[in-house]
C-alpha positions as CSV (number, residue, x, y, z in Angstrom):
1,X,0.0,0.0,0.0
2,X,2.7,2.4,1.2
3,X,4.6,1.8,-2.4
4,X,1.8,2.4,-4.3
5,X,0.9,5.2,-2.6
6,X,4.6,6.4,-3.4
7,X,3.9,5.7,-6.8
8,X,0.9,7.6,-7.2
9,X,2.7,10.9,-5.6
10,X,5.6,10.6,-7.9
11,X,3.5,11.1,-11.1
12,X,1.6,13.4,-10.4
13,X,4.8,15.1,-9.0
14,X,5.9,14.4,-12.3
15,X,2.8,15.3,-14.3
16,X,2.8,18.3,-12.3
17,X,6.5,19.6,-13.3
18,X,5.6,18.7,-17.1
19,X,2.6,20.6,-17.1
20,X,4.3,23.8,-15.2
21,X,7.7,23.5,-17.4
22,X,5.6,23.5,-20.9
23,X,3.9,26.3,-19.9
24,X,6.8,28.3,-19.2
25,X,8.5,26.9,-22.6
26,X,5.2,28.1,-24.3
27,X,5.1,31.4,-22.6
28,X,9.2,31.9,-23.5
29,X,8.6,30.6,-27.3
30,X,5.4,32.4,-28.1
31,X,6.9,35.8,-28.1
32,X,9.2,34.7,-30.6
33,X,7.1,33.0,-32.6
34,X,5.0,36.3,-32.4
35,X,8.3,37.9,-34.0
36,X,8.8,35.7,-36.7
37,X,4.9,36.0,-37.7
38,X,5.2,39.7,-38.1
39,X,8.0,39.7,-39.9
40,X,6.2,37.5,-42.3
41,X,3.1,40.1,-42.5
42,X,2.3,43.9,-43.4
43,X,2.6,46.8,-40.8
44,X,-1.6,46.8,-41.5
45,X,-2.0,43.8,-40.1
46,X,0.2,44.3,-37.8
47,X,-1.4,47.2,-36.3
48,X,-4.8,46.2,-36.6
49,X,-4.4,43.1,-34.7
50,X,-2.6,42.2,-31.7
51,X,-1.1,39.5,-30.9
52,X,-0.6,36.7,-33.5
53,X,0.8,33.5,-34.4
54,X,0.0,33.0,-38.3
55,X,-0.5,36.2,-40.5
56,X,-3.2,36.6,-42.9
57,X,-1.3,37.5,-45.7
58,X,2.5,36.1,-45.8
59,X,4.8,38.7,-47.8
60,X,8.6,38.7,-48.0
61,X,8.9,42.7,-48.5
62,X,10.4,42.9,-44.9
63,X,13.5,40.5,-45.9
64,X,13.6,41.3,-49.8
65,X,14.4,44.7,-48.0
66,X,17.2,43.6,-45.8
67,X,19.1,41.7,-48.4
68,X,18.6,43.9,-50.8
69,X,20.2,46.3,-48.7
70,X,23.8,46.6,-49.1
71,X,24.2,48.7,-45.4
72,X,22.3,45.8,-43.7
73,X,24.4,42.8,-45.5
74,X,27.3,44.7,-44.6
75,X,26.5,45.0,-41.1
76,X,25.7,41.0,-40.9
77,X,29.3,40.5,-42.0
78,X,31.1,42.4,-39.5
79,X,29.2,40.8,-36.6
80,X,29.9,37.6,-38.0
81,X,33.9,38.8,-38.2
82,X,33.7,40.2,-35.1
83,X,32.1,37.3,-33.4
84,X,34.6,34.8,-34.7
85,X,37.7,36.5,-34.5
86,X,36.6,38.2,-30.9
87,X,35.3,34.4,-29.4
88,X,38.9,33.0,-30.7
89,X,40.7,36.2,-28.7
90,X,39.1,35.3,-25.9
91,X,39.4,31.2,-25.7
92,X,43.2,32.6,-26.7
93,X,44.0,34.4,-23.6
94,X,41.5,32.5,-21.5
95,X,42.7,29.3,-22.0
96,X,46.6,30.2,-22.0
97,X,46.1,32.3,-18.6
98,X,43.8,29.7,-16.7
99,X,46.5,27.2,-17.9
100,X,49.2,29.3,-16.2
101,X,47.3,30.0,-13.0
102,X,46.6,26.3,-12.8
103,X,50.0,25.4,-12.1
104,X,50.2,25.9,-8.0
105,X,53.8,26.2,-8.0
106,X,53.5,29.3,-10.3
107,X,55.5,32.4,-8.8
108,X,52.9,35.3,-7.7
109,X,50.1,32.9,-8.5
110,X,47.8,33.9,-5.3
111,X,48.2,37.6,-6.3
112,X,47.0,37.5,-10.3
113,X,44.0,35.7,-8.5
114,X,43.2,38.4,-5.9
115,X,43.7,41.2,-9.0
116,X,41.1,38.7,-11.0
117,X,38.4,38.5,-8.4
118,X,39.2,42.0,-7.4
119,X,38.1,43.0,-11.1
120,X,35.1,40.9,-10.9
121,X,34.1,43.6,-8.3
122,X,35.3,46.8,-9.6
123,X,35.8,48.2,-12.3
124,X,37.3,51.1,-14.2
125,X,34.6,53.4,-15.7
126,X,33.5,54.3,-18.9
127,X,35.9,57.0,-18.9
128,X,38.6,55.7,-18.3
129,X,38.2,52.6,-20.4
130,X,37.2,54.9,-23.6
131,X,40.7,57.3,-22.8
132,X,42.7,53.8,-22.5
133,X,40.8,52.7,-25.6
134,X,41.5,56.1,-27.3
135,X,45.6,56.4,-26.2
136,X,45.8,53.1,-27.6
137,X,44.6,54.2,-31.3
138,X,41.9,51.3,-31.2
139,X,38.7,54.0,-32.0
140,X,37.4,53.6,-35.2
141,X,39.3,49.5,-35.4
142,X,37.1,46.4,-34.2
143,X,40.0,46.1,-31.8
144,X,38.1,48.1,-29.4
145,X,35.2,45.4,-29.8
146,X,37.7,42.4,-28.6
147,X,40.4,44.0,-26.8
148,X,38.7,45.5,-23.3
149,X,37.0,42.3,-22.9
150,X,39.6,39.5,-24.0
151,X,39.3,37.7,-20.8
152,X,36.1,37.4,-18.3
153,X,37.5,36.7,-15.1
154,X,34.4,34.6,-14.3
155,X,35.0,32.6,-17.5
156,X,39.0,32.3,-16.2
157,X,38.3,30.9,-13.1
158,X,36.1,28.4,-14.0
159,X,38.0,26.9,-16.7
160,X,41.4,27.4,-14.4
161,X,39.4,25.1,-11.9
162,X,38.6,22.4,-14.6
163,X,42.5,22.6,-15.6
164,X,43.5,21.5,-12.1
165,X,41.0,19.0,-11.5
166,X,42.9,17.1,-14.8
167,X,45.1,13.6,-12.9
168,X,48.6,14.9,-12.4
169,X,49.7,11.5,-13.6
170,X,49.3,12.7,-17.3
171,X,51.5,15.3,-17.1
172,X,54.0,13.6,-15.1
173,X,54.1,10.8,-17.6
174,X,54.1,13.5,-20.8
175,X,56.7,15.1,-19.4
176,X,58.8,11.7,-19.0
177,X,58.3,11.6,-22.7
178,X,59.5,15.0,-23.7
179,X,56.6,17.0,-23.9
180,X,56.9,20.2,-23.5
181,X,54.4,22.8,-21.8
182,X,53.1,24.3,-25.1
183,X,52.6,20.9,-26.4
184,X,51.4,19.1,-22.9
185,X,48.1,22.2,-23.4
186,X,48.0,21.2,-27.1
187,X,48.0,17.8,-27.5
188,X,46.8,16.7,-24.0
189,X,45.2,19.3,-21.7
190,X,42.7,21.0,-25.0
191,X,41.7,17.5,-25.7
192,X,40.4,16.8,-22.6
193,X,38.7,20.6,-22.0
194,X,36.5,20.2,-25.3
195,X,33.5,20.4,-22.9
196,X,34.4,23.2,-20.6
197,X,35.6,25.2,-23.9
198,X,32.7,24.4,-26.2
199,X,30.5,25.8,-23.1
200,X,32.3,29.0,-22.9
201,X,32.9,29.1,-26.8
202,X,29.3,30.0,-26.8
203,X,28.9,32.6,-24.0
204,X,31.6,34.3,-25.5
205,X,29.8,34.0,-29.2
206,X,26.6,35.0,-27.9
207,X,28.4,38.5,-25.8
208,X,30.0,39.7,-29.3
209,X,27.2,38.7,-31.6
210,X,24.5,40.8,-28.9
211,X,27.2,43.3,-27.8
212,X,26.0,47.1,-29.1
213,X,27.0,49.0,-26.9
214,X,31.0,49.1,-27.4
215,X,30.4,49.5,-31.2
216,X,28.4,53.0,-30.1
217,X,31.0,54.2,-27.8
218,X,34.2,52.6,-30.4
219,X,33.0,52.8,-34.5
220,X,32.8,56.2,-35.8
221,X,32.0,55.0,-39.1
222,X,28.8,53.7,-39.8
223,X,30.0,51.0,-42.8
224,X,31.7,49.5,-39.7
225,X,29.0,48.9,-37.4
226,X,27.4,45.3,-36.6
227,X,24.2,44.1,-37.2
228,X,22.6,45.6,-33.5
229,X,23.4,48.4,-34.2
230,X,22.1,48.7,-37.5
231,X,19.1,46.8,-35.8
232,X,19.0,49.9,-33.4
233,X,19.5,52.1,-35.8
234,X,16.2,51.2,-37.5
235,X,14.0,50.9,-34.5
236,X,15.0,54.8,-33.7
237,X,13.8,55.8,-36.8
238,X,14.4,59.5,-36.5
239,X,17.9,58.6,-37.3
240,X,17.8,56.6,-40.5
241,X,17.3,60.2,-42.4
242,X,20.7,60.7,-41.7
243,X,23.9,60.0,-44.3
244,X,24.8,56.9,-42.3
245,X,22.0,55.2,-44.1
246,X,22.2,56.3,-47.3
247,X,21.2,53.4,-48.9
248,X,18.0,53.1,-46.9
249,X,15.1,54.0,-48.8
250,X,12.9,56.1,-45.9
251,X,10.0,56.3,-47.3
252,X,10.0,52.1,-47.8
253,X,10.8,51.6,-43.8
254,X,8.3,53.8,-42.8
255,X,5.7,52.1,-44.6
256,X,7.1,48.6,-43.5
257,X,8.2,50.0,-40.0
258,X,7.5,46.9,-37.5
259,X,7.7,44.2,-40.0
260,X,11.4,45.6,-41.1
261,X,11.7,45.4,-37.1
262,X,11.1,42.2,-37.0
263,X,12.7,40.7,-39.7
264,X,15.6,41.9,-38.8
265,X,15.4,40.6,-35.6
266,X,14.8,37.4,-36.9
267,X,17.5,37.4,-39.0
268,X,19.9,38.7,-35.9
269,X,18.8,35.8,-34.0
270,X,18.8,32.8,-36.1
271,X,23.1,32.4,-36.5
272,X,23.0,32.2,-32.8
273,X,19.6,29.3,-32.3
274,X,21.7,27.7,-35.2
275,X,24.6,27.3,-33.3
276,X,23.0,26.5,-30.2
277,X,21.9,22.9,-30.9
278,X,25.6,21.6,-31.8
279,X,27.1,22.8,-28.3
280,X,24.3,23.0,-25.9
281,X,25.1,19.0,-24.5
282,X,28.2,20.2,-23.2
283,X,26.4,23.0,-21.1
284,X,26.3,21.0,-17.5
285,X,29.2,19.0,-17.9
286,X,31.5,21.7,-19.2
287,X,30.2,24.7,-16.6
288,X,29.8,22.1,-13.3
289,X,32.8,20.2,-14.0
290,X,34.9,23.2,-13.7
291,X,33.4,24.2,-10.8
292,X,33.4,21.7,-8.1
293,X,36.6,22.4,-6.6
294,X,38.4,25.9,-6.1
């Protein structure tokens, strides 16, 4: 009796957490699918209704406008550049410095980690990141998108924790054989990380390919800005009169206003969901590994 009636109060624990997790995954996912419906339909329909899921009328004016556009092509290109070359800048100095730090016999080791954690606390400024960014000749250069933010000290000490947890008996053994340092990270240590850098891979990804703000404060020239700001730049459409979208046809996006919106949206989001699937298994394993032990 007693394991039956355990029985019955574990499903309908369980029904009960199915039913409460789908409606939270409907009420995340609907406002998307919302997005991707209006891109789909006219700025009529959009204003005369709501909220919907499948438009009346499906037209592709809203995208035929965005890659027809050589501004808003443009600006998917240097997001993409900046992404990849800013996400391999930072697994670069990430991975070389946790590395370093995981070494306990390392000279002055305790004191790089108070300045790390320190700098997870405080931090500079605007100011006096945009002067440093300025006396360094980086305005105006994508540079100033990577650079300031090369390592995440959060990011660091994680994956310097998953370094240390790896059996000293593998180094011992590769350095028996002539292995060097270089080539004990290269061929032995990255090998084993794939989790914990695949994780990390992707919140660095996702922080270039969402970042705006820098490229405000850093690009001067508008044929160098990425694909948010652009995205900004037509949501605030007071601006878009301006010479920094010349090849923006006014009169066409204020006809088209909230489906351009969304389409381009759409289109800033999908790179990232396509991504997603491929390293979204290593999630728990790569982050919790890395952070049992200090």
């Amino acid at each position: 009796m007693n394991k039956k009636y355990r029985s019955l109060s574990g499903t309908l624990f369980d029904v009960s957490n199915y039913i409460l997790l789908s409606i939270i995954g409907i009420v995340a996912v609907l406002p998307f699918i919302y997005v991707v419906a209006g891109s789909f339909a006219s700025d009529s329909e959009l204003t005369q209704r709501a909220v919907f899921l499948i438009p009346k009328t499906f037209t592709l004016s809203a995208y035929a406008f965005i890659f027809s556009t050589d501004t808003i092509l443009k600006s998917i290109w240097v997001s993409l550049y900046v992404t990849i070359l800013g996400t391999m800048v930072n697994l670069f100095f990430t991975v070389t410095m946790a590395y370093a730090l995981s070494k306990r016999g390392l000279m002055g080791r305790n004191t790089v980690l108070n300045m790390i954690v320190f700098s997870m606390l405080f931090g500079g400024g605007l100011i006096p990141t945009y002067i440093v960014i300025r006396e360094l000749h980086m305005l105006d250069t994508y540079w100033a998108l990577m650079i300031p933010g090369a390592i995440s000290a959060f990011n660091l000490i994680i994956v310097k924790n998953f370094f240390q947890e790896l059996p000293q008996e593998l180094e011992e053994a590769a350095k028996i054989d002539g292995c060097t340092e270089l080539g004990l990270l290269w061929r032995i240590v990255l090998p084993l990380s794939m989790p914990v850098l695949a994780t990390f891979t992707l919140f660095y990804a996702v922080g270039h390919w969402n970042n705006f703000f820098s490229a405000l404060l850093y690009l001067n020239d508008p044929a160098k800005w990425p694909l948010q700001v652009m995205l900004r730049q037509i949501v605030l459409l007071s601006q878009m009169a301006a010479g920094d979208m010349s090849s923006v046809d006014p009169q066409f996006v204020k006809q088209q206003e909230q489906s351009i919106k969304m389409a381009v949206i759409v289109v800033g989001t999908i790179p990232i969901l396509l991504v997603y699937p491929f390293l979204q298994k290593h999630f728990a394993k790569g982050v919790l590994i890395g952070s049992v032990k200090g």
